[in-house]
C-alpha positions in Angstrom: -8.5 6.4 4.2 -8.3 9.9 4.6 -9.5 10.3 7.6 -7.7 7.5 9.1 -4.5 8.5 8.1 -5.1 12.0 10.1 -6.3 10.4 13.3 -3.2 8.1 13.0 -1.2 11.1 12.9 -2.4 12.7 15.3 -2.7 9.3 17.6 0.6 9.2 19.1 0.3 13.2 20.3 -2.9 12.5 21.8 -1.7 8.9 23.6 1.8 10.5 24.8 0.1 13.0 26.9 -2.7 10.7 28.1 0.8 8.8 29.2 1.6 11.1 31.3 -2.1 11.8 32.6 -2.4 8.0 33.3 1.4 6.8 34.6 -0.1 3.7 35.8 -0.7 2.0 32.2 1.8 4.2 30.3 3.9 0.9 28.7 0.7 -0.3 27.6 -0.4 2.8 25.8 2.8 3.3 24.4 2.9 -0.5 23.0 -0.7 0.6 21.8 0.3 3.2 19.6 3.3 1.6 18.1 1.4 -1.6 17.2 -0.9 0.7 15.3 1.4 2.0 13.2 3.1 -1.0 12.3 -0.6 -2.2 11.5 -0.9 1.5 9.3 2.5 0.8 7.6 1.7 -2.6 6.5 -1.5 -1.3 5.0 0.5 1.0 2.8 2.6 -1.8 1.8 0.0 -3.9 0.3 -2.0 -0.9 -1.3 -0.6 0.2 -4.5 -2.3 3.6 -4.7 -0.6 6.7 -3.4 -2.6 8.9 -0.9 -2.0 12.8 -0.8 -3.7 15.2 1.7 -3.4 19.0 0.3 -3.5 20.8 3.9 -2.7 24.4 3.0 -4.4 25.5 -0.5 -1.5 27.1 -2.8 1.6 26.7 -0.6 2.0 23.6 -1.5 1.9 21.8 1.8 1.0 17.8 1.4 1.1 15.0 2.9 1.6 11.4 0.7 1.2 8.3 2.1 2.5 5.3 -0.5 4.8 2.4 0.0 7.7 4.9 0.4 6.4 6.1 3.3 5.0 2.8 4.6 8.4 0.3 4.3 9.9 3.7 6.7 6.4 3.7 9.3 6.9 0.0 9.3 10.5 0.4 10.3 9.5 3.0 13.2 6.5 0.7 14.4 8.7 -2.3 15.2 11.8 -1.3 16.1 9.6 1.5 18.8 7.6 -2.0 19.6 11.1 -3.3 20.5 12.0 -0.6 22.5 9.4 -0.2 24.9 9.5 -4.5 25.7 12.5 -4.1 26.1 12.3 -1.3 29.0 8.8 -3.2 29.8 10.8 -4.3 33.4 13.0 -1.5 33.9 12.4 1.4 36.0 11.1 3.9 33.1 9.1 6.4 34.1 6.2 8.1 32.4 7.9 10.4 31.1 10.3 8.3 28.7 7.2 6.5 27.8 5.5 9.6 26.8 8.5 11.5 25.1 9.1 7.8 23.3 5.4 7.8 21.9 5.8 11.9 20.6 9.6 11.0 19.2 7.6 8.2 17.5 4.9 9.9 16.6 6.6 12.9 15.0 9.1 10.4 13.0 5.9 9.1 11.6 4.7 12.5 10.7 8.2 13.1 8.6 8.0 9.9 7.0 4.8 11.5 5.1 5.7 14.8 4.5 5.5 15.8 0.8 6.7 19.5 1.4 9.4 21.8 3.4 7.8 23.6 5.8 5.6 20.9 7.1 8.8 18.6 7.1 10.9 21.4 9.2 7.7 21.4 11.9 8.3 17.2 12.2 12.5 17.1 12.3 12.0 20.4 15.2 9.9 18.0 16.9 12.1 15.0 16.3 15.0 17.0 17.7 13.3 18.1 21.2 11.8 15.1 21.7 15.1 12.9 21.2 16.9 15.7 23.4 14.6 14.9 25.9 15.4 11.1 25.7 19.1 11.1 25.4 19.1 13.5 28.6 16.6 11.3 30.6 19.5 10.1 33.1 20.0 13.7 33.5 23.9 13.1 34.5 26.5 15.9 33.6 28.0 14.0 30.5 24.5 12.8 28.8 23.1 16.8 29.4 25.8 18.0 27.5 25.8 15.3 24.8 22.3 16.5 24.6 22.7 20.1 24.5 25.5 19.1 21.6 22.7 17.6 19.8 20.1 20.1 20.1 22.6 22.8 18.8 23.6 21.0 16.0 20.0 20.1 15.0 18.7 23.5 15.4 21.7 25.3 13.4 20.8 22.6 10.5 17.5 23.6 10.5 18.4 27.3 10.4 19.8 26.8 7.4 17.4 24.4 5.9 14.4 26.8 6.8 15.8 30.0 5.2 16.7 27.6 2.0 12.9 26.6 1.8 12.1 30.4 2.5 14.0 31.1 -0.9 12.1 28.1 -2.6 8.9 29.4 -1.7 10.0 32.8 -3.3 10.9 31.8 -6.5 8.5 29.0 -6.6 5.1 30.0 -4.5 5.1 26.9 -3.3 6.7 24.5 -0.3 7.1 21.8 -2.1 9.7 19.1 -3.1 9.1 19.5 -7.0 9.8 23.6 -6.5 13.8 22.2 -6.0 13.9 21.9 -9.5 14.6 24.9 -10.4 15.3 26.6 -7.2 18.5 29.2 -6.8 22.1 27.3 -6.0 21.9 29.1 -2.5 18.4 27.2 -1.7 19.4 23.9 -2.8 23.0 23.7 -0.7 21.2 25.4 2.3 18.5 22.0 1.7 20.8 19.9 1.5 22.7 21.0 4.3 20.1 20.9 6.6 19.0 17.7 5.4 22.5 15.9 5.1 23.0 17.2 9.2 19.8 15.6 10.2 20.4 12.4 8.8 24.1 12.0 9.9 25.3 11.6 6.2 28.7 12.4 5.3 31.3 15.2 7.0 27.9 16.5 8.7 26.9 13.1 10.2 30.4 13.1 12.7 27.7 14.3 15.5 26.5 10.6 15.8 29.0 8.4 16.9 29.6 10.4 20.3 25.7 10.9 20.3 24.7 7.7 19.9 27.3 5.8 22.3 26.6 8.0 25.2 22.9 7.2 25.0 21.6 4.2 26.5 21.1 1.6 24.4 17.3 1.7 24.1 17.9 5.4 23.0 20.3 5.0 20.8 18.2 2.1 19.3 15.4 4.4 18.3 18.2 6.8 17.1 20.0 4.6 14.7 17.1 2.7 13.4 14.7 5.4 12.9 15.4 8.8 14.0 18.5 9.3 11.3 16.2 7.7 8.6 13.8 10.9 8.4 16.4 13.2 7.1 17.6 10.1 4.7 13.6 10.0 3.5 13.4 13.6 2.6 16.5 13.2 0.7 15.4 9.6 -1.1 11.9 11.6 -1.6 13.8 14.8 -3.3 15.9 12.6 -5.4 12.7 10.3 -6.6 10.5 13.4 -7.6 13.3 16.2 -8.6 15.9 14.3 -11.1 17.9 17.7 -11.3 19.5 16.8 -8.0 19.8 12.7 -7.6 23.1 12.8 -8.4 23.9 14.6 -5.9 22.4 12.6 -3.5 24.3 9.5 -5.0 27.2 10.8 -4.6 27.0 11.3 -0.9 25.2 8.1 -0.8 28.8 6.7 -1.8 31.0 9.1 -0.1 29.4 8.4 3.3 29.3 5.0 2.8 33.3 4.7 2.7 33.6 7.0 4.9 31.3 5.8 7.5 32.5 1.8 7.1 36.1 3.3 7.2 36.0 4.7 10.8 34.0 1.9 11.8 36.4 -0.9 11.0 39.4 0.8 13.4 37.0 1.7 15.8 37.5 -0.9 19.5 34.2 0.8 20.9 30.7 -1.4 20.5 28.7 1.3 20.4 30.9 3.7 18.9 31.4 1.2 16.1 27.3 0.6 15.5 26.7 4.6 15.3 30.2 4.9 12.8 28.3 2.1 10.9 25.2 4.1 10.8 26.6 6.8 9.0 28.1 4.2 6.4 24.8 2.6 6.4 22.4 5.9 5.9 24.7 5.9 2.6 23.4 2.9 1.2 19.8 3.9 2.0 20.6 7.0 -0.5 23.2 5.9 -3.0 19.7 3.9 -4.8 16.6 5.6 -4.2 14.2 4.0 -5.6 15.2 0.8 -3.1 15.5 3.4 -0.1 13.3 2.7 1.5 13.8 -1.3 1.7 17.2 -0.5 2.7 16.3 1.5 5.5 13.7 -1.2 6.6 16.7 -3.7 6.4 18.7 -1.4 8.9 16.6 -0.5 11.4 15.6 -3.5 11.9 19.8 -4.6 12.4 20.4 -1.8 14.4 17.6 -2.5 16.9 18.7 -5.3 17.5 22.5 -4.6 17.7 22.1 -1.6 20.0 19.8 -3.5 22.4 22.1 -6.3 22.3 24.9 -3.9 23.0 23.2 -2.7 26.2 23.4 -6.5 27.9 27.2 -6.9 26.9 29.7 -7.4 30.1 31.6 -4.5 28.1 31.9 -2.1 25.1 35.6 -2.7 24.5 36.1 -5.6 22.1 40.0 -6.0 23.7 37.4 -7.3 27.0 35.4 -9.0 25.2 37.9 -11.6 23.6 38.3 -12.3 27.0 35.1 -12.4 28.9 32.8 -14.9 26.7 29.0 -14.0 26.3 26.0 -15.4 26.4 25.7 -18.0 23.2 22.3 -16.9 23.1 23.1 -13.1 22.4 25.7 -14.2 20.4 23.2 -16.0 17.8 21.2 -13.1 17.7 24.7 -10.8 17.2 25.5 -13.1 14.6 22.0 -13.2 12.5 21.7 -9.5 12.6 25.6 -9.2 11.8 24.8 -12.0 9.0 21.9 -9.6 7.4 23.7 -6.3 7.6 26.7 -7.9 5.9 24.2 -9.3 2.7 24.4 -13.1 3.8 21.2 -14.7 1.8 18.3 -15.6 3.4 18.2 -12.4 5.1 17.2 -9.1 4.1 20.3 -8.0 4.2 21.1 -9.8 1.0 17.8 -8.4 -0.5 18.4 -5.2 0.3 22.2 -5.2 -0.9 21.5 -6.6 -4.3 18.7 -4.4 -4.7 21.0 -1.5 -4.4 23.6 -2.6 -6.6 21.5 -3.4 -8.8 20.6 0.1 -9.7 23.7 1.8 -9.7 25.6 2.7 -12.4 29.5 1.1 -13.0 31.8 3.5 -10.9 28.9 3.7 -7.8 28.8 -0.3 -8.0 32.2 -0.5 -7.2 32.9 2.0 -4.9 29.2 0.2 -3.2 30.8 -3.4 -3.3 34.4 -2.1 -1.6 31.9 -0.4 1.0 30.6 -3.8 1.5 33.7 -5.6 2.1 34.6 -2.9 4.6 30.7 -3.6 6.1 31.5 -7.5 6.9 35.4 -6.5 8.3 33.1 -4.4 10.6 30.5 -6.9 12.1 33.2 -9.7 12.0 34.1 -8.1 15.0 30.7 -9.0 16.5 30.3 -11.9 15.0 33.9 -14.0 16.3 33.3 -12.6 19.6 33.8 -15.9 22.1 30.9 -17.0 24.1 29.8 -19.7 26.2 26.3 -21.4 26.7 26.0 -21.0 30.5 26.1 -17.9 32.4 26.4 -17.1 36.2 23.9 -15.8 38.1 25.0 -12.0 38.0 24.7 -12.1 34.2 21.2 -13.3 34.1 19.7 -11.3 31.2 16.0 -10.3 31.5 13.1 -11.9 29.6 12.2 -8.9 28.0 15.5 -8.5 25.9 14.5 -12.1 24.0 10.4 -10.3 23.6 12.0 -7.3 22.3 14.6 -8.8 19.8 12.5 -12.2 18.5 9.9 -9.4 16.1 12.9 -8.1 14.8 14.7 -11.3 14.0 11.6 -12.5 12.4 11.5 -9.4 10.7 14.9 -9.9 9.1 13.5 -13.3 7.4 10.3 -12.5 6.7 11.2 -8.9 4.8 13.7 -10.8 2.6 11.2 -11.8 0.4 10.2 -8.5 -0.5 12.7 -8.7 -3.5 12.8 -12.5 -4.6 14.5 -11.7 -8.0 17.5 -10.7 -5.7 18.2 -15.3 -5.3 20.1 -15.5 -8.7 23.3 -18.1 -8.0 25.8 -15.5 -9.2 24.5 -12.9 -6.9 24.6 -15.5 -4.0 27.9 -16.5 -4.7 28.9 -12.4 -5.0 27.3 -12.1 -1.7 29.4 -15.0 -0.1 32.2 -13.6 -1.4 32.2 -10.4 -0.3 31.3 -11.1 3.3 34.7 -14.3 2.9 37.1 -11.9 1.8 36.0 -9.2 4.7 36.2 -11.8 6.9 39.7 -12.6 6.0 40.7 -9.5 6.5 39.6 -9.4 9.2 41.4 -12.0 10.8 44.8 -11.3 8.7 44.9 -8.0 9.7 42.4 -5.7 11.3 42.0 -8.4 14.3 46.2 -7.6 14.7 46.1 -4.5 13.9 45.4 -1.2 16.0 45.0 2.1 14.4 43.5 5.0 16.6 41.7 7.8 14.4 41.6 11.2 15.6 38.1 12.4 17.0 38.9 16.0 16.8 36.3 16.2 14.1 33.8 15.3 16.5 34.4 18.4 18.9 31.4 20.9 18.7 33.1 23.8 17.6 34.5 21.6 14.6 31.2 20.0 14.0 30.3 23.9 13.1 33.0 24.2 10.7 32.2 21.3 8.8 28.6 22.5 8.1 30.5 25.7 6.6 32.5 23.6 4.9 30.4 21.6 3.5 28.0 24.5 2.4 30.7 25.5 -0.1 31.0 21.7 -0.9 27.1 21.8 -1.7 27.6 25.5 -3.4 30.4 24.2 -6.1 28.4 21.0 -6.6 25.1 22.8 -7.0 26.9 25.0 -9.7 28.8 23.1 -11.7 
């Protein structure tokens, strides 16, 4: 196992620049490689043992490969698999084939990182490989929204590598564990880093402008998997180090209100589906020892709302309450929408339940008004108006229903991974949290129109929320 788990590692690297070298059969290479890794993270999931690869003798740099590791590789596999059927017609070039493969690739390699340093390698590879793919168009506003990216990114890591720098000082070792009893400064520098990567909180206002701008298979990859590695790192910390889960749970709530809260005024598609990331990523912390289920459930959603989101006649909802869409989309909308929102018989529900279910009083209910806000959200998607036929100009390629059908199955299939969930008071909970968002929703955010301010979102004020929320981490840390 040891062995394969290295040359799966290593796989994607090796395939992405034979991509290149071989532009004639780059879709089915890159199909290749992401097929394999949902085949590795599935073997993960139904092995019980936890596998651990030492590479550097007393630094403490590891690898561990357990179910963790594998619900988050599964997640990566199919919504990648998604992606490229979905671009399978479209007139991708090697290139975003090959930078696709090494964003994939690299996510994997985070998702089983068991130390700082060979983390910080992955998420610097993450970031110029997702660069590279939100730039592809290479029009002035993408290259910018890029270059916005990469500077955010790389300041996080700045700080996060000179935190693990003072871990490995007072600890002679790179790993997770050494957090424990690390200085204050180390742990908010972590944190910072790690809380900037994964959009969470104040530092996560770089994704909604990130995200919308991209194109939709892009953003896709973004919000289903690429935030999720700074999430794991977190959910990872929070399992093994106990000193510092609550602070993680507390951002897991804070960002979840938050997030949900910009989301619901928001009249932007995509705009609304990156603001719902950020609220999202805070469920995938807020419980860690269901994180990664949760983040399986969202990936999965998000796939399939950002690639539905690309084939809409527009991104304002204003147009489309008046320009119906395909009832096709619309069904998939609405199941994804259904599943995000905790409707049963989805994993939606599973995952929800799961989460509340290990929380203590004050999170729960701070977690279940975040809900409520969650269904307002995707009631916007789901009472969109649509009609069964469609003219000729909005004929929607094959390849959207391939790319989508995986992930839908997905939805119903993962949903028994937590069975105890089906208890009639937590279906009836469920059903009511999702009738009274939907209520208000029609009573008053469907009237209602509230624009928030997106001067937080400007670059040089993205900068001064990391400061800011350095001396957040710093009083937390301390007190």
């Amino acid at each position: 196992m040891n062995i394969i788990t290295i040359v799966w590692v290593a796989l994607p690297f090796f395939l992405g620049f034979c991509i290149y070298l071989l532009p004639r059969i780059d879709r089915y290479l890159a199909l290749l490689t992401t097929l394999i890794s949902t085949a590795y993270g599935l073997s993960l999931l139904l092995t019980s043992s936890s596998l651990q690869l030492q590479l550097l003798d007393n630094f403490g740099v590891t690898l561990v490969a357990d179910q963790l590791s594998g619900l988050l590789i599964l997640t990566n596999g199919l919504v990648m698999t998604a992606v490229i059927i979905y671009c399978w017609s479209t007139d991708k070039t090697a290139f975003f084939y090959m930078q696709t493969i090494i964003l994939h690739g690299s996510v994997n390699a985070a998702f089983i990182c068991g130390d700082f340093v060979s983390l910080y390698v992955a998420l610097e590879v993450i970031g110029i490989a997702a660069f590279l793919l939100i730039t592809y168009p290479r029009s002035d506003r993408t290259i910018w929204v890029g270059l916005r990216y990469l500077f955010i990114s790389n300041t996080a890591m700045l700080f996060y590598m000179v935190g693990a720098v003072l871990i490995y000082q007072n600890h002679q070792s790179f790993a997770f564990t050494g957090l424990g009893d690390a200085p204050t400064e180390a742990i908010a520098l972590i944190f910072l880093g790690l809380l900037t990567k994964g959009g969470i909180f104040l530092s996560g206002f770089w994704l909604p402008l990130t995200h919308s701008e991209s194109q939709s298979p892009v953003s896709a990859m973004l919000s289903g998997v690429v935030v999720k590695t700074g999430a794991y790192a977190l959910v990872r910390i929070a399992l093994q180090v106990n000193e510092v889960s609550p602070i993680v749970q507390i951002f897991g709530v804070g960002t979840t209100l938050l997030g949900v809260f910009y989301a619901i005024w928001d009249k932007d598609t995509k705009r609304t589906l990156a603001l719902s990331t950020i609220s999202q990523l805070g469920w995938v912390v807020v419980a860690p020892k269901v994180g990664g289920f949760y983040a399986l459930s969202h990936g999965l959603v998000k796939a399939i709302m950002f690639l539905s989101a690309g084939i809409l006649p527009s991104r304002d909802f204003q147009e489309l309450q008046q320009r119906p869409i395909s009832t096709r989309v619309w069904i998939i909308l609405v199941t994804a929408s259904l599943s995000i929102s905790g409707f049963p018989l989805l994993v939606g529900f599973a995952a929800k339940m799961g989460t509340l279910s290990n929380l203590t009083s004050w999170q729960a209910i701070a977690m279940n008004i975040g809900a409520v806000g969650t269904a307002i959200v995707y009631a916007k998607f789901i009472f969109l108006p649509h009609k069964l036929q469609t003219s000729n100009q909005e004929q929607i390629d094959p390849n959207y229903y391939f790319a989508v059908t995986p992930l839908i199955a997905g939805l119903i299939i993962a949903n028994l991974g937590y069975l105890q969930a089906y208890t009639l008071n937590k279906m009836i909970k469920a059903i009511a949290i999702i009738a009274v968002g939907w209520l208000g929703y029609w009573l008053i955010w469907r009237r209602t129109e509230l624009k928030l301010p997106r001067i937080i979102e400007k670059l040089e004020h993205l900068v001064g929320l990391m400061s800011l929320m350095l001396m957040l981490l710093l009083g937390m840390v301390l007190i």
